[in-house]
C-alpha positions in Angstrom: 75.5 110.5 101.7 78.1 113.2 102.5 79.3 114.2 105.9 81.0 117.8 106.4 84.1 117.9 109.0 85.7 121.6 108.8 85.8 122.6 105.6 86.3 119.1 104.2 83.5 117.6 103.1 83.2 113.8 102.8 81.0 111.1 100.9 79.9 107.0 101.4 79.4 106.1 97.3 78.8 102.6 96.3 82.4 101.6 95.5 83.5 101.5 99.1 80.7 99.4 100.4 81.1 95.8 100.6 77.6 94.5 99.7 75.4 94.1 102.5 74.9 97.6 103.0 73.6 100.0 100.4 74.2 103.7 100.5 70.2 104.4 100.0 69.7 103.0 103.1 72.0 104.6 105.0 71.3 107.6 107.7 73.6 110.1 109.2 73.2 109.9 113.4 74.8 113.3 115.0 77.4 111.7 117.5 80.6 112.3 118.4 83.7 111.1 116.4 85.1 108.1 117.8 87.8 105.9 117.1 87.6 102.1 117.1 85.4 100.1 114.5 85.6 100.8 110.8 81.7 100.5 109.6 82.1 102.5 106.2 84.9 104.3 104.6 83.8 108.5 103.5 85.9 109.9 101.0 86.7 114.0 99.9 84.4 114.6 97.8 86.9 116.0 95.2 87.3 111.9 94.6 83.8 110.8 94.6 82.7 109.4 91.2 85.7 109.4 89.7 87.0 105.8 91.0 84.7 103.0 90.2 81.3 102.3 88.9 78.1 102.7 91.1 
């Protein structure tokens, strides 16, 4: 799943998550960006695949 903010674009890969959610399963909902719980992390996508596994 990747996300685009600006020119920045970000990604949910399996490393971040912390087993009950899987990143096939997951769906981007247009809303606006709020602060307050953390559900998943998204990372540049310059990093993604190049940390863990998965």
């Amino acid at each position: 799943m990747a996300a685009e903010r600006g020119p920045i674009v970000c990604c949910v890969e399996h490393a971040d998550l912390d087993g009950s959610l899987d990143v096939d399963d997951m769906a981007v909902v247009p809303a606006p960006i709020t602060v307050g719980e953390r559900e998943v992390t998204a990372i540049p996508f310059s990093a993604w695949g190049n940390r863990a596994l998965g």
